[in-house]
Each structure stands twice: as C-alpha cells, then as structure tokens.
PyMOL CGO cylinders between C-alpha atoms (Angstrom):
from pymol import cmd
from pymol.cgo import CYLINDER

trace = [
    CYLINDER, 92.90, -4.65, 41.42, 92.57, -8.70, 42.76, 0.3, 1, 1, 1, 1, 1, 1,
    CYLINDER, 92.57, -8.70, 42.76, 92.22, -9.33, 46.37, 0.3, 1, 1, 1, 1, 1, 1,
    CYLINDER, 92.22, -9.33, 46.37, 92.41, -13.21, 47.40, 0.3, 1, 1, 1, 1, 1, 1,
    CYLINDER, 92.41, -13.21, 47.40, 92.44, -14.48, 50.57, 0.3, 1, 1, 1, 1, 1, 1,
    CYLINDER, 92.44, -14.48, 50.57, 90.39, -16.06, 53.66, 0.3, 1, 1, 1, 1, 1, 1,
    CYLINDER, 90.39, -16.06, 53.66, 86.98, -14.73, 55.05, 0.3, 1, 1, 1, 1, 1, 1,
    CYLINDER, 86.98, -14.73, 55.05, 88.19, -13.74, 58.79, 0.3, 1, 1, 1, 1, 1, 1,
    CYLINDER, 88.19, -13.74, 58.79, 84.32, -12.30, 59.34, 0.3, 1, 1, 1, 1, 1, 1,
    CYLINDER, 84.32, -12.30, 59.34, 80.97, -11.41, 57.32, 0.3, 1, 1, 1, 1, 1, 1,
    CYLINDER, 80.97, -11.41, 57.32, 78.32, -9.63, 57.95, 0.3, 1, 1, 1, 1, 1, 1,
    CYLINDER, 78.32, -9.63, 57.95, 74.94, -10.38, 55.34, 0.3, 1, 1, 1, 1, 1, 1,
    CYLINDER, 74.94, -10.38, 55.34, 71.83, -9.13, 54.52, 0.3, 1, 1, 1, 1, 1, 1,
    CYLINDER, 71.83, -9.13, 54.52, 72.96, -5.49, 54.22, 0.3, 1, 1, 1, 1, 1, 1,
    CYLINDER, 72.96, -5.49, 54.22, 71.37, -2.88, 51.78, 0.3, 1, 1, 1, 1, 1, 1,
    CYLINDER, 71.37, -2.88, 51.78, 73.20, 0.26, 50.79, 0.3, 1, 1, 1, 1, 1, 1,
    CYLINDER, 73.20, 0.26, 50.79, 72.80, 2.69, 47.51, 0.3, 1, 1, 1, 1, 1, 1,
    CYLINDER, 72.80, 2.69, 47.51, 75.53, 1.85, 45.08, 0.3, 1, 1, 1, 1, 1, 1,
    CYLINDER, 75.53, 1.85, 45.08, 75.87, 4.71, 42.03, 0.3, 1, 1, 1, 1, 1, 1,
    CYLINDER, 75.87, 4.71, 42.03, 72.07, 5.57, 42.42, 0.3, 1, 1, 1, 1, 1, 1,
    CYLINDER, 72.07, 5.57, 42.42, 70.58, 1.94, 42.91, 0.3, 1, 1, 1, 1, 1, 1,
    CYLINDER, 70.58, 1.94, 42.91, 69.72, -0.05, 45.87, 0.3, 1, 1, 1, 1, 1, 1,
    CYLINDER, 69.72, -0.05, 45.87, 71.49, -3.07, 46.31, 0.3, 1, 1, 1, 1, 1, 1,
    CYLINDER, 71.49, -3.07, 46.31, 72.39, -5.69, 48.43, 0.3, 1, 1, 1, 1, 1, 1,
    CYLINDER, 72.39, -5.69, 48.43, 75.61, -5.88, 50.24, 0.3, 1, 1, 1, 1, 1, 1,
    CYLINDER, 75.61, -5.88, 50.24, 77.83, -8.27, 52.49, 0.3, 1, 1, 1, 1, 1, 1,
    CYLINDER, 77.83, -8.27, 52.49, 80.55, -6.65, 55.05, 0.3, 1, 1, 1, 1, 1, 1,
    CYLINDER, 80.55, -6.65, 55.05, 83.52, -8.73, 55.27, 0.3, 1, 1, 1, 1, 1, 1,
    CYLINDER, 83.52, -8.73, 55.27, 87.42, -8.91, 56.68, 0.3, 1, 1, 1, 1, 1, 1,
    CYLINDER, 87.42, -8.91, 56.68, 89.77, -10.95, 54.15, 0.3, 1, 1, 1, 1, 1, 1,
    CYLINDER, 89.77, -10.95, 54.15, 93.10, -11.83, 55.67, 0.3, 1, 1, 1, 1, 1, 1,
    CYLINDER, 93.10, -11.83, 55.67, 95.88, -11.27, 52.51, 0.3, 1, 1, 1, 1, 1, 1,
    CYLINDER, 95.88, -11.27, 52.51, 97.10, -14.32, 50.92, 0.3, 1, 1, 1, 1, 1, 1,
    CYLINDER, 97.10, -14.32, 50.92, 100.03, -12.73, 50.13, 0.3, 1, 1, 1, 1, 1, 1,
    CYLINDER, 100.03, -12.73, 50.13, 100.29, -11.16, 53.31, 0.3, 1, 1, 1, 1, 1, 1,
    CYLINDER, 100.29, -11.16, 53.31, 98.07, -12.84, 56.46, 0.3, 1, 1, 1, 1, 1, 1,
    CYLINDER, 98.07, -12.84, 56.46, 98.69, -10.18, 58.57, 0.3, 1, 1, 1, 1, 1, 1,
    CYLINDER, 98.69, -10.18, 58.57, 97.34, -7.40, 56.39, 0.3, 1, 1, 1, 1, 1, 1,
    CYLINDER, 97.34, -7.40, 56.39, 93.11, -7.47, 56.02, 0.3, 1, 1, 1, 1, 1, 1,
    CYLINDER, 93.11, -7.47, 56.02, 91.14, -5.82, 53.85, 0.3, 1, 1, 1, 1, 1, 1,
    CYLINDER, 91.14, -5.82, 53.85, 87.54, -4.81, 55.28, 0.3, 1, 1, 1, 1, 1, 1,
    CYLINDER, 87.54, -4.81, 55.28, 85.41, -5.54, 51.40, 0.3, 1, 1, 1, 1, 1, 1,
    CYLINDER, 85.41, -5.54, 51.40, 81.90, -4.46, 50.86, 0.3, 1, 1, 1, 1, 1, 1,
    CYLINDER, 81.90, -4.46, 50.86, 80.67, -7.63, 48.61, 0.3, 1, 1, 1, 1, 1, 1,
    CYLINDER, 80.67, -7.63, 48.61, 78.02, -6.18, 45.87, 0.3, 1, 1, 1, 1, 1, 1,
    CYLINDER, 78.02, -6.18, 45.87, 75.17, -7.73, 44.62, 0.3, 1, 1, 1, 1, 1, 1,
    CYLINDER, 75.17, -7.73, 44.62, 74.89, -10.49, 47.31, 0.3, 1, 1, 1, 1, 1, 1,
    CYLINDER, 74.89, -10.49, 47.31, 72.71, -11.34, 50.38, 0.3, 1, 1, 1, 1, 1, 1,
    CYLINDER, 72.71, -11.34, 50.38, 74.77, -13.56, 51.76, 0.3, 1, 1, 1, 1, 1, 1,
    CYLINDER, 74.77, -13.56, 51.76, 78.47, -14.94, 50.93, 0.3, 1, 1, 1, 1, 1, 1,
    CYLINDER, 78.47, -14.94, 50.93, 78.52, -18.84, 49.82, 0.3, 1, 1, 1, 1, 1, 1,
    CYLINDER, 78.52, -18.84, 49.82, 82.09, -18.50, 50.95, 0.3, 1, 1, 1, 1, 1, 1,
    CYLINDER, 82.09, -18.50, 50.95, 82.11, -19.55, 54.57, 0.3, 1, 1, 1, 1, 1, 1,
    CYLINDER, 82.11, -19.55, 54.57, 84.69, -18.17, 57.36, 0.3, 1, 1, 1, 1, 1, 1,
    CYLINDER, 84.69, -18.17, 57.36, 88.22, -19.79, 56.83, 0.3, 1, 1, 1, 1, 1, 1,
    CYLINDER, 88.22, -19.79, 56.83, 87.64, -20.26, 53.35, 0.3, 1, 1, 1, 1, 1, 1,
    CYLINDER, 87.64, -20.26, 53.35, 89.47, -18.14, 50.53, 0.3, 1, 1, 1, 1, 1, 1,
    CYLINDER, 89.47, -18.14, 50.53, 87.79, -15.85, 47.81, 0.3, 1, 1, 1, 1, 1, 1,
    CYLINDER, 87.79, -15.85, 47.81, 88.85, -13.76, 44.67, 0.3, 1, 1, 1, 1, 1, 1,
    CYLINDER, 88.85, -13.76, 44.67, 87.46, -10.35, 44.63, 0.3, 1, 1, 1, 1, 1, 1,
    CYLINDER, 87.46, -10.35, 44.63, 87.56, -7.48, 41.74, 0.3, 1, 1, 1, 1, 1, 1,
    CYLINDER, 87.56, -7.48, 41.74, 87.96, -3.98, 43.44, 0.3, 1, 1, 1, 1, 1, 1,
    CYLINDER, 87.96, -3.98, 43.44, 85.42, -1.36, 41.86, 0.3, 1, 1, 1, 1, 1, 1,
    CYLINDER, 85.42, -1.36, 41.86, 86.23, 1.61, 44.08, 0.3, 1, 1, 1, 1, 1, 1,
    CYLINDER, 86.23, 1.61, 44.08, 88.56, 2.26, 47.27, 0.3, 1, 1, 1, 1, 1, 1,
    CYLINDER, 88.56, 2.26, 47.27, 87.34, 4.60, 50.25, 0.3, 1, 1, 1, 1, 1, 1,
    CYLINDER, 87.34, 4.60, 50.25, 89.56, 6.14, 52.47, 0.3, 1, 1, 1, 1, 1, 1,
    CYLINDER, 89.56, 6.14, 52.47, 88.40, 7.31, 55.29, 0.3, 1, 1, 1, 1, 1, 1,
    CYLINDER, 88.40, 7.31, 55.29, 91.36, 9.40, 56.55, 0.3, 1, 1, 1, 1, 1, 1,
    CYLINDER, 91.36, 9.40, 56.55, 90.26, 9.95, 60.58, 0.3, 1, 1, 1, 1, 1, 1,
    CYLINDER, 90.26, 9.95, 60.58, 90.12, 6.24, 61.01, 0.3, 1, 1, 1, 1, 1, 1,
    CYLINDER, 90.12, 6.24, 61.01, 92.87, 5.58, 58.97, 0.3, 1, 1, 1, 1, 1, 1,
    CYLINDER, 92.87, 5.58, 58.97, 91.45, 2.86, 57.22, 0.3, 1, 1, 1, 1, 1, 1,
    CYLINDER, 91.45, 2.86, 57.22, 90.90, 2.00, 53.55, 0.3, 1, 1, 1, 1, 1, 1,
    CYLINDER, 90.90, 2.00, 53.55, 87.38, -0.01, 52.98, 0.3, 1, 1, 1, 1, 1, 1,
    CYLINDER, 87.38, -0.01, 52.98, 87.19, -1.34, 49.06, 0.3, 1, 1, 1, 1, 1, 1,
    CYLINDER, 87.19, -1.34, 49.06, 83.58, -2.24, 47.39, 0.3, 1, 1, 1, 1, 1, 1,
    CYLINDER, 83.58, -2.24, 47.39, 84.35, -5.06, 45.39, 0.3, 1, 1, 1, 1, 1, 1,
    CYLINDER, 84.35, -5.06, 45.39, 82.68, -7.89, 43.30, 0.3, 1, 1, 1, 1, 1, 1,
    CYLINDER, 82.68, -7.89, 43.30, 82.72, -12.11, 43.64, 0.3, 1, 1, 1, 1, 1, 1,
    CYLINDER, 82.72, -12.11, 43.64, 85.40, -13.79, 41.16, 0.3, 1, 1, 1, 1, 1, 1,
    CYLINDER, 85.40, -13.79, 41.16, 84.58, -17.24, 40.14, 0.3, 1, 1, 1, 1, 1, 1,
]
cmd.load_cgo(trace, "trace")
C-alpha cells in the first residue's frame, strides 16, 4: 500500500525497536492527496530527520498498519519512496 500526500507535521530524531533492531524513526501527519481531509499519522523508518519539509508532498510504502482500537486510530510504519 502507497500513501502520497503533504507533510501537515513531523516529529525527528526518534528511536524505537523495529522487528528486534533499534532504529531511527520520524513521526509524521500526511494530509491524503486523494483525499485532504483524511491524514494518516506515518512512522518514517530508517531516518533522523525528513528532507521533506512541512507543505511539501511525499510517497511512502506501508510495511505494517497498527490499530489501536480505544483511540480509534490507525498509525502505519512506512518507508521513503523516491
């Protein structure tokens, strides 16, 4: 699964254990290209910070979904495109 869109925020310098193996992370909010209104909160892998920069547009490959059911909210760990 592709998600494409526009950095709305980011959050670098983050460090979190991915399959076993520490790794750094960036938190971001994309805004939907093909929707604006709908955002998807991404966990970037592999990356202290994003050389996107908020407002501008990114392609990301989703590696796993989480749902986290009491918040309601599905968070997606994904990697850079391009």
């Amino acid at each position: 699964m592709l998600i494409e869109g526009t950095v709305l925020t980011k959050e670098t310098g983050l460090r979190a254990s991915f399959e076993g193996v520490e790794q750094p992370y960036v938190r971001c909010t994309i805004a939907r290209l093909d929707q604006p209104e709908v955002h998807a909160e991404a966990r970037i892998i592999g990356l202290e910070d994003l050389p996107v920069p908020i407002g501008g547009n990114v392609r990301l490959e989703v590696v796993r979904a989480i749902t986290d059911r009491k918040a309601g909210v599905v968070r997606f760990d994904c990697k850079l495109l391009d």
